[in-house]
C-alpha positions as CSV (number, residue, x, y, z in Angstrom):
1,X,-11.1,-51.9,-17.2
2,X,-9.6,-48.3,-17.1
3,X,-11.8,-45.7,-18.8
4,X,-10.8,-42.9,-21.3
5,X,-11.0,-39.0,-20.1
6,X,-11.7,-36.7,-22.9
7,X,-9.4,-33.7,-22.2
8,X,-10.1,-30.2,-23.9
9,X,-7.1,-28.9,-26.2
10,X,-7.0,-26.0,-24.3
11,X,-6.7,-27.8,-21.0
12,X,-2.7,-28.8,-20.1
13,X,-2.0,-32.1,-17.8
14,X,0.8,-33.6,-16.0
15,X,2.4,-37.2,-16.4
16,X,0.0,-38.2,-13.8
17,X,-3.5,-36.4,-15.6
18,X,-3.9,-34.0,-13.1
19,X,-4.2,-30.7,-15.3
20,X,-1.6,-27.5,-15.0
21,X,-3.4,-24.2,-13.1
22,X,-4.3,-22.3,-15.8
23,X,-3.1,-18.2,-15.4
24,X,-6.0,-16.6,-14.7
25,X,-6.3,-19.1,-11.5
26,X,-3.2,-18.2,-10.2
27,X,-3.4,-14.4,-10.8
28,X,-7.0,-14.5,-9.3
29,X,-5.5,-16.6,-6.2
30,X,-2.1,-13.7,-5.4
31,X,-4.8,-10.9,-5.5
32,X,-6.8,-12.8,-2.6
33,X,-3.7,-13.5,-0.8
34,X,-2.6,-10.2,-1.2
35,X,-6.3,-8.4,0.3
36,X,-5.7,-11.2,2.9
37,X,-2.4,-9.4,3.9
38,X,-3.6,-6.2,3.1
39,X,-6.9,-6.8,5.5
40,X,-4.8,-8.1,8.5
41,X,-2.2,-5.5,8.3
42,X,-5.5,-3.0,8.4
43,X,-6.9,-4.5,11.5
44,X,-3.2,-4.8,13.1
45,X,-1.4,-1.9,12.4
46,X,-3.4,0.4,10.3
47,X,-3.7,1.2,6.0
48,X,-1.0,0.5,4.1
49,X,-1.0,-3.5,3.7
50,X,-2.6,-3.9,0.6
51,X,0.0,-3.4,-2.7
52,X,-2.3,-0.5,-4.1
53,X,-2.0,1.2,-1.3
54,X,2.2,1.9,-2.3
55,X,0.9,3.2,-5.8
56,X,1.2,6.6,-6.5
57,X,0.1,6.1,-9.8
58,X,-3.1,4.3,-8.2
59,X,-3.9,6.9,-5.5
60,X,-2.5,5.2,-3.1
61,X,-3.0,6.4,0.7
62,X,0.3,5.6,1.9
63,X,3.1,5.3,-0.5
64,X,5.5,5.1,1.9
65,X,4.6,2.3,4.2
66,X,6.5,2.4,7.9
67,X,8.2,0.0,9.5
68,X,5.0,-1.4,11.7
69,X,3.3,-1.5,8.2
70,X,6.1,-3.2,6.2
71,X,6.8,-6.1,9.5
72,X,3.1,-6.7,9.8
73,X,2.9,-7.2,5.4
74,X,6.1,-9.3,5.9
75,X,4.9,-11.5,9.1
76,X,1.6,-12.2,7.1
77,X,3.2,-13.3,3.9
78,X,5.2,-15.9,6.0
79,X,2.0,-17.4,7.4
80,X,0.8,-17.4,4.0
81,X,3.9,-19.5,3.0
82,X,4.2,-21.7,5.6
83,X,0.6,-22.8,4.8
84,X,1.7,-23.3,1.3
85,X,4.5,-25.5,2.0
86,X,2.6,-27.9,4.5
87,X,-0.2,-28.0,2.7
88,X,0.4,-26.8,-1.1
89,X,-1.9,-24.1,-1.0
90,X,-2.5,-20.0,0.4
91,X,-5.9,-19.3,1.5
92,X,-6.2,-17.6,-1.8
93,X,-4.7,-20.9,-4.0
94,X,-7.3,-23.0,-1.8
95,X,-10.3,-21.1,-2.9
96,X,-9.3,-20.9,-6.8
97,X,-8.1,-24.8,-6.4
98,X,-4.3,-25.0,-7.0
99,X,-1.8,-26.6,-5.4
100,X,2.2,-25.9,-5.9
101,X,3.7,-29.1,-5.9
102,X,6.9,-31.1,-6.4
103,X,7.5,-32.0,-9.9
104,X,9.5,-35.5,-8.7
105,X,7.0,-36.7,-6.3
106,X,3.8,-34.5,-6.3
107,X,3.9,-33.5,-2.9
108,X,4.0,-29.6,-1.1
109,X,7.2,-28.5,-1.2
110,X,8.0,-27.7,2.6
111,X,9.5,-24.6,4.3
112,X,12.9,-24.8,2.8
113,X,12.2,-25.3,-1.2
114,X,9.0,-23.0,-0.4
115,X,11.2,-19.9,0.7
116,X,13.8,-20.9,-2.4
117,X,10.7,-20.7,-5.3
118,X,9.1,-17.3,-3.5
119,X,13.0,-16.0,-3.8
120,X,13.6,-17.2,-7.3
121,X,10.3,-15.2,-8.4
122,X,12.6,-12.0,-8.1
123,X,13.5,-13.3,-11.8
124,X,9.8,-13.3,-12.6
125,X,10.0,-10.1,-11.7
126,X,13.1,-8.2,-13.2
127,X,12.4,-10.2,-17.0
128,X,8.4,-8.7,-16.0
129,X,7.2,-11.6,-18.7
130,X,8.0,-14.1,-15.9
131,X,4.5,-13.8,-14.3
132,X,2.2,-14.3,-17.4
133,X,5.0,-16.8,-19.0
134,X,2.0,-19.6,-18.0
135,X,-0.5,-17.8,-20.5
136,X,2.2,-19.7,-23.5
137,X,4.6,-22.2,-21.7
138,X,3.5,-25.9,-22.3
139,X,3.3,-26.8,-18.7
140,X,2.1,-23.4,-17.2
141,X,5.2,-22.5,-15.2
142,X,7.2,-19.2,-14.5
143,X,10.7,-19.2,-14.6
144,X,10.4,-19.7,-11.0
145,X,8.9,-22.8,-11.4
146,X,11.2,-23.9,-13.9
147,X,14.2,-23.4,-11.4
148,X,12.7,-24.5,-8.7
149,X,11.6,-28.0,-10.3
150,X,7.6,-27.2,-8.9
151,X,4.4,-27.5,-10.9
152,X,1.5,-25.7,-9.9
153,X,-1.8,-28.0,-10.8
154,X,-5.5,-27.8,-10.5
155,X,-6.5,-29.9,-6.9
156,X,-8.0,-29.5,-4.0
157,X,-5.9,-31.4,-1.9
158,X,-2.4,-33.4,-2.2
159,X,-0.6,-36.3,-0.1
160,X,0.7,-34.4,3.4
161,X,4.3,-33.6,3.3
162,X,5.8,-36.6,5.7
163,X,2.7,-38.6,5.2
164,X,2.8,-42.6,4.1
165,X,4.3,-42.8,0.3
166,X,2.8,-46.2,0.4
167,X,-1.1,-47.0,-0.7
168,X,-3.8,-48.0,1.6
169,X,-6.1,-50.7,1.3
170,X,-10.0,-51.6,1.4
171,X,-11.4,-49.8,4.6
172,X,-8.4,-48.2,5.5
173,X,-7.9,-46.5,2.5
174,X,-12.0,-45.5,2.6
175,X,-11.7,-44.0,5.7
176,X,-8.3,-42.5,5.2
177,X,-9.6,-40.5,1.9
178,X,-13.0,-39.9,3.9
179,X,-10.9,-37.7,6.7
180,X,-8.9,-36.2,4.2
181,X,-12.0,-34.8,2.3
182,X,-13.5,-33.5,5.2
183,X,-10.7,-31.9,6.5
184,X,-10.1,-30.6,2.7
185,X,-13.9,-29.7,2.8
186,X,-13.0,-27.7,6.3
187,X,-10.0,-25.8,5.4
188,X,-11.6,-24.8,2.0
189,X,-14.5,-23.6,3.3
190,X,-12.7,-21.3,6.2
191,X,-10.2,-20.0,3.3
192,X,-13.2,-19.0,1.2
193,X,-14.5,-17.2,4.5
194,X,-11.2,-15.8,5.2
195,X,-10.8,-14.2,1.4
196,X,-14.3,-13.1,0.9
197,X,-13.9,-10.6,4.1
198,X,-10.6,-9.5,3.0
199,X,-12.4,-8.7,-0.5
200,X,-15.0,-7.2,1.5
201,X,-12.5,-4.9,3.7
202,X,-10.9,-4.3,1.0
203,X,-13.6,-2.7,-1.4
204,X,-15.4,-0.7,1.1
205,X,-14.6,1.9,3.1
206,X,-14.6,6.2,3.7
207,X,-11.9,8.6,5.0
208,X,-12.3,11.1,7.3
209,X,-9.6,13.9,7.8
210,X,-9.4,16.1,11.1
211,X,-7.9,19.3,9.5
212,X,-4.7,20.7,11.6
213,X,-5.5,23.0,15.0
214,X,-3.7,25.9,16.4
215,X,-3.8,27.6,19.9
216,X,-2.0,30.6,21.1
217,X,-1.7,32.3,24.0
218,X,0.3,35.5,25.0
219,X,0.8,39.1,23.6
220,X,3.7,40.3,21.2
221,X,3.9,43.5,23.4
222,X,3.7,42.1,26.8
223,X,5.7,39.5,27.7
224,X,4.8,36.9,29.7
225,X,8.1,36.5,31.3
226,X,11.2,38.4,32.1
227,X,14.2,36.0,31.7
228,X,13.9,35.4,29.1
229,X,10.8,37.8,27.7
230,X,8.4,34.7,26.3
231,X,5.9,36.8,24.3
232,X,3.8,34.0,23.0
233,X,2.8,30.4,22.9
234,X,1.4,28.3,20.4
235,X,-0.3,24.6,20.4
236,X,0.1,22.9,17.2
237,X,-2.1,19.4,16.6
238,X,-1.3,18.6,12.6
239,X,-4.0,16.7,11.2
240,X,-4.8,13.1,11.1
241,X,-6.4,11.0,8.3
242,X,-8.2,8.1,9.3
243,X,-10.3,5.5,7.7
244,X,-13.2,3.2,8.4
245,X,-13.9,0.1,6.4
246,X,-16.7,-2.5,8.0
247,X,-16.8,-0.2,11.0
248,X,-13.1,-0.6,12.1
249,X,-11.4,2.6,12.3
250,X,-7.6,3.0,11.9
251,X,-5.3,6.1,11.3
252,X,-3.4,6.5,8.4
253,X,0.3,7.1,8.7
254,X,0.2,6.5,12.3
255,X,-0.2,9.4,15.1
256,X,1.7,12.6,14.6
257,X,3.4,14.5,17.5
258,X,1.6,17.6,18.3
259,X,4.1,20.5,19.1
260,X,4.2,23.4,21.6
261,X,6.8,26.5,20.7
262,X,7.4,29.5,22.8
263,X,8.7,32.8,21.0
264,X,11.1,34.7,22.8
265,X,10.1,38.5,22.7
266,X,12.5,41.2,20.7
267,X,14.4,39.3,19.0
268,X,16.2,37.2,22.3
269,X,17.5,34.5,23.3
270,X,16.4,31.7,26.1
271,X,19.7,31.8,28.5
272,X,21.5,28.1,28.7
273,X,20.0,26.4,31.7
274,X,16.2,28.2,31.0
275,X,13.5,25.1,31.2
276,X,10.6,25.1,29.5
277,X,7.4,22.8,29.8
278,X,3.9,22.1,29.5
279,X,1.0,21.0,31.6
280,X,-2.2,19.0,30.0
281,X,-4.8,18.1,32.2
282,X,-8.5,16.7,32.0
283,X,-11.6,19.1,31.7
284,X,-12.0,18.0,35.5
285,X,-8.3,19.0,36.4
286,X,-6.6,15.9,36.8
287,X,-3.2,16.0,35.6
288,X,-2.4,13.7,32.4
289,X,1.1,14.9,31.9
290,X,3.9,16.9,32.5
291,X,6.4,17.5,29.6
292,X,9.7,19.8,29.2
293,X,12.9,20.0,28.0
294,X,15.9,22.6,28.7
295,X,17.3,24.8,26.5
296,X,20.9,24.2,25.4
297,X,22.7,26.8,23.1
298,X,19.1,28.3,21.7
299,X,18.1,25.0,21.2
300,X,15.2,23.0,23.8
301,X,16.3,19.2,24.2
302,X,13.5,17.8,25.2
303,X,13.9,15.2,28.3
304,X,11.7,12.6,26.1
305,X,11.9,12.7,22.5
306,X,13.6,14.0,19.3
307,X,15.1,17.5,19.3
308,X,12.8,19.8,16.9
309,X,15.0,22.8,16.7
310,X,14.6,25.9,18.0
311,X,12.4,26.5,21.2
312,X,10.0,23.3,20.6
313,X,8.5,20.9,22.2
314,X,7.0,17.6,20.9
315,X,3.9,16.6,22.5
316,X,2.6,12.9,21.8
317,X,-0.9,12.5,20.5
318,X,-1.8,9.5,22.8
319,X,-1.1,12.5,25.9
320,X,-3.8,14.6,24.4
321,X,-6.4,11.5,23.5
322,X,-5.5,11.1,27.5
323,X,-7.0,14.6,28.0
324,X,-9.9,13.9,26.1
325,X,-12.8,16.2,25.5
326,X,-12.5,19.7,27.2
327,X,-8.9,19.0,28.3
328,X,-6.3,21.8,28.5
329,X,-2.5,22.6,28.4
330,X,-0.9,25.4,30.6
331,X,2.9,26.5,29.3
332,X,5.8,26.9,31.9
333,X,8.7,28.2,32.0
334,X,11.2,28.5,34.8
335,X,14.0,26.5,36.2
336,X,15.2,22.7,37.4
337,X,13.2,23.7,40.2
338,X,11.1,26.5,40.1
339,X,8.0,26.9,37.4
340,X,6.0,29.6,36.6
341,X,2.9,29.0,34.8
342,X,2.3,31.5,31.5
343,X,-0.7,30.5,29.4
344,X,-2.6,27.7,28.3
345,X,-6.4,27.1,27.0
346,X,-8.7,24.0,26.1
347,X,-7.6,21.5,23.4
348,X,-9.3,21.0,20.0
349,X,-12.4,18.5,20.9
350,X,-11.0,16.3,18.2
């Protein structure tokens, strides 16, 4: 004896009775894979993984994302996908109860067809009516789908891709489905884990900002130097955002350079050949680092790192977080092999 279902009008099903993912499930399910990107790339590399984060519009803290950003986004979205195709569901899909399937055969769609469908959504996204096209077409699909052949349904589980197409019988097929819920009870519950602390990361958190910090050293009208004339010295650490959600602590934007720029009293020039450096140390005297460059054509080229123009130097942050608390710098200037020390002071505490 086979027993009716009563379906809703509003509710859409398959050949096979199992009922098409309505929208709001699948919208609900790409904004908790997206925090789930969004959280890792936090905790990897820094702000800047979540898509509100580009938004200028929506006050977005880093509307440029770098490279480290954009890799660790990317990366992330491919674990994401390679879940989906093995198992027909995201984190986010598992928690909301979708699957993306194969129309034919009702299985996940593995790594090739997976990488197709996430491809073809470029069309949902140029015609922009692609996304919500499920809130009006008869079996719930964007024009991805529809290419693609794939139906995305309401489940919590589906045959493994490779598994047996054949059925089961009596205790075999008991324990078989037993293993499978388990496993299914498993991998929902650590999805729902894994979203809700994304969501969490997500929606809380400060910023802090260390505004930027200036030390100079030397007098306009008594040079410190007398080939060439160096009249002053300035330290310059720009500032640093950073912010803290859950108690985790990550820059924003990455680490700027510091920078360290001699001026060359009345109005001359450093002679070809003239080498200038820097000294940082620890508050107890040990040395951290010894940077300089040699001036070409008015110009200090620097013997690590990019060429700033003019007579400066670039100074990593990491060499003055080596320093730490009390540290200081001491300005050179000199030759290949000689050095005469100028001026220096403590660095900024923060």
């Amino acid at each position: 004896m086979t027993a009716a279902v009563d379906v809703p009008d509003d509710v859409r099903v398959g050949v096979d009775g199992t009922p098409f993912a309505p929208w709001w499930r699948r919208a609900v399910a790409l904004v908790l894979d997206a925090s789930v990107v969004g959280a890792v790339t936090f905790l990897v590399v820094g702000p800047g993984g979540w898509p509100w984060e580009w938004s200028v519009v929506l006050g977005g803290t880093n509307p440029v994302p770098g490279v480290g950003v954009l890799v660790c986004v990317g990366a992330t979205w491919l674990v994401l996908l390679a879940a989906q195709a093995w198992t027909g569901a995201t984190p986010g899909k598992r928690v909301v109860g979708v699957v993306v399937v194969g129309r034919r055969d009702g299985r996940p769609l593995g790594p090739v067809r997976t990488l197709v469908r996430t491809a073809a959504h470029v069309l949902d996204v140029l015609l922009l009516v692609g996304f919500v096209r499920p809130l009006w077409d008869p079996e719930r699909r964007t024009f991805a789908d529809s290419l693609c052949g794939t139906d995305v349904q309401v489940a919590r589980g589906v045959p493994r891709r490779g598994g047996p197409h054949g059925r089961r019988r009596g205790a075999a097929a008991g324990r078989e489905r037993a293993r499978g819920a388990r496993a299914g009870a498993v991998v929902t519950a650590a999805s729902v884990a894994l979203c809700g602390a994304a969501v969490a990361l997500a929606a809380v958190g400060s910023t802090a900002e260390t505004p930027a910090s200036d030390r100079t050293c030397g007098l306009a009208d008594r040079p410190m130097g007398e080939d060439p004339p160096i009249a002053s010295v300035e330290l310059r650490v720009p500032p640093t955002t950073r912010q803290t959600r859950l108690g985790v602590t990550r820059q924003v934007g990455g680490p700027a350079d510091a920078t360290v720029s001699w001026v060359v009293a009345d109005q001359e020039e450093a002679p070809d050949g003239t080498r200038l450096s820097v000294r940082v140390t620890t508050a107890a005297g040990d040395p951290v680092a010894e940077l300089g460059g040699t001036v070409r054509r008015g110009t200090l080229v620097p013997d690590d790192g990019p060429v700033l123009g003019g007579l400066v130097l670039p100074v990593p942050r990491s060499v003055l977080a080596q320093a730490g608390a009390g540290g200081a710098w001491e300005a050179g200037v000199g030759t290949a092999s000689v050095r005469a020390g100028l001026c220096g002071g403590t660095l900024d505490p923060s």
